[in-house]
N, C-alpha and C positions, 0 to 999 in steps of 0.2 A: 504494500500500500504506500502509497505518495504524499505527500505533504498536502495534498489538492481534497485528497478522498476523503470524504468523512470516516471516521472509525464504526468497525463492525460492532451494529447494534443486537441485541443489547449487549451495552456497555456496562465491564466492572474497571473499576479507577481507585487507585489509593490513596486517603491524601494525610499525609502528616502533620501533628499538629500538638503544637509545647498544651502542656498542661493546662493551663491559662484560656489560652486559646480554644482549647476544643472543650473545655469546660462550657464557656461562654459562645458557642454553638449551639453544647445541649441545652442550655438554658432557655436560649431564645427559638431553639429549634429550626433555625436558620444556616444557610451556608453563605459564604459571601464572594461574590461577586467582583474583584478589584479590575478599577481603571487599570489601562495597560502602561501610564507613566508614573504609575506606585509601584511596577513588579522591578525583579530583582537584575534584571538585563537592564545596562547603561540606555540600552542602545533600544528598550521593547517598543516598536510599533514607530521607528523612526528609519524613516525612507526620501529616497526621493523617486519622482516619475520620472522616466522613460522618455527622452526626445518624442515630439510628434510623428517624427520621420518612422521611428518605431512603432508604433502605433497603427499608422496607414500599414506599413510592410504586413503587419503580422494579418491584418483583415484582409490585404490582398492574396496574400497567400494565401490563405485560409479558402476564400472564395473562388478561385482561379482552380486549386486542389480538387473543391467538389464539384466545379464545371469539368474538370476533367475526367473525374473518378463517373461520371455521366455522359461521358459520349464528347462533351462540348469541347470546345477549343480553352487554349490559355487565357487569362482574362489579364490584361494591364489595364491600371487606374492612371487617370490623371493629374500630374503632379499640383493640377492650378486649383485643386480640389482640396489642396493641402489647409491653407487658411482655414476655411470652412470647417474643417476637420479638427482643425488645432482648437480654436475655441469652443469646440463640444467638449473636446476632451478634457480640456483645463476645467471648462465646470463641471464637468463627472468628475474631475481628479478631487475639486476643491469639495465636493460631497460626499466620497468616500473619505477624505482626510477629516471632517468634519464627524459623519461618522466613528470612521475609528478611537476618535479620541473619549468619544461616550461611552462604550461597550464596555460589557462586563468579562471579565475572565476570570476563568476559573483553574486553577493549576493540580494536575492532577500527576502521580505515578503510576506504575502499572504493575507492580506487587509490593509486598508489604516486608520483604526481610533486606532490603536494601541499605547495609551499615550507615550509609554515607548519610543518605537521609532522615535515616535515625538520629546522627549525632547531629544535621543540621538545621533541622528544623521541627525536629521534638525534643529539643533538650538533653541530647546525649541520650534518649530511651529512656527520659522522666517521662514523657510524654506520649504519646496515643496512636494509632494510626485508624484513622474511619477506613472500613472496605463500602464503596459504596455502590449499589445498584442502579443502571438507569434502565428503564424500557425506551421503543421507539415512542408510546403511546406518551409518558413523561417526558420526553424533551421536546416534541409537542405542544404540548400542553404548557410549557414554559418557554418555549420555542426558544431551544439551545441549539448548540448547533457543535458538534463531536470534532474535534480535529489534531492531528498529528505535529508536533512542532516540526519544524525544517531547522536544524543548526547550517549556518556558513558564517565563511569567514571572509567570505567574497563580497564589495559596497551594496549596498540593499537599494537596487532598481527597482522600482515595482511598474510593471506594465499591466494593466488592466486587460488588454487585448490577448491576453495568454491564455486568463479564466475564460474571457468570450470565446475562444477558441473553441476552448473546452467544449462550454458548453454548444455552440455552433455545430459541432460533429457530431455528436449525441444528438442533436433534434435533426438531422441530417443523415443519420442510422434510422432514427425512429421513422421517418417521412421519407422513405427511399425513390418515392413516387414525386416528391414536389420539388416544384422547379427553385432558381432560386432566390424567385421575388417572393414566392410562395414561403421560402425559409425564411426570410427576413423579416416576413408580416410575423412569422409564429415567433421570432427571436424577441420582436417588441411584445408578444403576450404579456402579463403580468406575472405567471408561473414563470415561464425562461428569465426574466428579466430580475427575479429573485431570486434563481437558482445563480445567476452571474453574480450578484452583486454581492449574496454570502460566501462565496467561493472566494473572490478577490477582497474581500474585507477580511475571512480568515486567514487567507496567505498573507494579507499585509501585519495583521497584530498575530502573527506565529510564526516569523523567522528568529531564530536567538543566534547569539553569537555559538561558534565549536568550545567554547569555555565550559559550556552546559549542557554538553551532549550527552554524559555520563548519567542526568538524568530520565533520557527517553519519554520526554515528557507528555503528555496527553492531554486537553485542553476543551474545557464544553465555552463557548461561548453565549454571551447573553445581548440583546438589545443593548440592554444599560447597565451600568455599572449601579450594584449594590447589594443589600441581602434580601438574600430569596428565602421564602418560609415553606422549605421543600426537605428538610432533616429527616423527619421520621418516616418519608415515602421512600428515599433511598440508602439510608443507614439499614445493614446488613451487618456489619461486624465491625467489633473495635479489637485491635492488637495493639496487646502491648509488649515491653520487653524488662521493665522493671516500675516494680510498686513503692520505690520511695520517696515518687515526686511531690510536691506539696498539696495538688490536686486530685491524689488518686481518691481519696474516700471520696469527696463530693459528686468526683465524677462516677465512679459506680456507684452511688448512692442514685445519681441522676439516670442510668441506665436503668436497674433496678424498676425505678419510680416509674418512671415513664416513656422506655424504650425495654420493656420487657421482654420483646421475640426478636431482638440484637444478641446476636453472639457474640462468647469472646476468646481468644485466641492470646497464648502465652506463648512468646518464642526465645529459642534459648540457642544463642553461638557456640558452636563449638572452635576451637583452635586448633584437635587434633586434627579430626578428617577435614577440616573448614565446611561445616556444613551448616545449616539452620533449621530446627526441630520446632511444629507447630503441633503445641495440645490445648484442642478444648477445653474449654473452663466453664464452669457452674459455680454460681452464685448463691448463698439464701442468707435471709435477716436471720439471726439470731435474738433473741429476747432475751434483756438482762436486767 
């Protein structure tokens, strides 16, 4: 899968989280959402666009491709066409950047015994890891949107014309019959024209630098940035690795109380064979 693809639904994601934190989670029964210039990359969701001249190139090709993959001749565009073109695209560019800087993100791992993440973002393993469930039906319903980070280390171009691409070939499979004024009328649909513009907003707030790759990160996107009150639909299991952070009773007090069919999972490093050992764990109040 590609940085482009949504992730395979349904989705499980891990997310780690200091004592503190994921206390004040279950409290509120909420998850949260961060802008992408609070995350932890210098550099998150900061770009520049693509020359115009790029721009035109990728749609001519593009169009030229499926007139030929049809029988038709090569198609050339006219360069006096350029202007015209360049100020669509500046204000598509300047509404996706508008965009992106609203969105919610949500930072996710992709399993739960990963040292690194233990020690950096729960406290050395004072602190917690959520396993959490999404269906297709719940991100939906919240209208997220599943996506892959891309590490490079390469200046961050973003061409819009890459996702239309995309998406242009796929309605182009799907319609093997229609010409291709006929493609164009369906490309401005409302469906196509959402399917483009989530695609090129994830790729823009989901490249990170190679500094962060050792993460493998996984990523639900939101509308907008803030907390969602969606904890107990997708909370499936909390893992921990030790119980002497300053939060653990509240927070299993908090489980307990009011995330009762939440499992929980105790993991234990070993040094000899280097491996990581996950046991079930059961809970009960005692009365004293």
């Amino acid at each position: 899968m590609n940085s482009l693809d949504v992730a395979i639904e349904p989705l499980t994601c891990f997310k780690y989280r200091s004592g503190e934190a994921a206390l004040r989670c279950l409290e509120e029964g909420s998850l949260y959402f961060a802008r992408p210039d609070s995350l932890n990359d210098t550099l998150e969701a900061k770009f520049d666009y693509a020359e115009p001249e790029e721009f035109q190139r990728v749609f001519g090709q593009t169009m030229s491709e499926i007139s030929q993959r049809r029988g038709g001749s090569a198609l050339f565009y006219d360069p006096d066409v350029l202007p015209e073109m360049s100020q669509a695209n500046a204000t598509e560019n300047q509404r996706l950047r508008t965009f992106c800087d609203g969105m919610g993100v949500f930072s996710a791992a992709r399993r739960p015994d990963h040292q690194a993440m233990w020690a950096y973002y729960a406290e050395n393993g004072r602190g917690v890891c959520f396993e959490l469930a999404w269906t297709h039906e719940l991100m939906d319903k919240y209208q997220l949107w599943p996506v892959d980070v891309l590490y490079s280390g390469q200046p961050r171009l973003h061409n819009r014309a890459h996702d239309w691409r995309k998406a242009f070939l796929e309605l182009a499979e799907e319609h093997p019959g229609a010409t291709l004024d006929e493609l164009r009328q369906l490309s401005l649909e409302e469906n196509a024209r959402r399917k483009w513009g989530i695609a090129t907003a994830a790729r823009a707030v989901s490249t990170k630098h190679t500094d962060w790759a050792h993460e493998n990160e996984v990523r639900l996107l939101a509308p907008k940035f803030g907390a969602i009150p969606l904890l107990a639909e997708v909370l499936k299991c909390v893992h921990y690795v030790r119980t002497d952070g300053g939060e653990w009773g509240p927070i299993m007090q908090q489980l307990y109380t009011n995330y009762p069919a939440v499992e929980h999972v105790y993991w234990q490093f070993s040094h000899g064979a280097l491996n990581a050992t996950a046991t079930p764990m059961e809970f009960r109040l005692i009365p004293v």
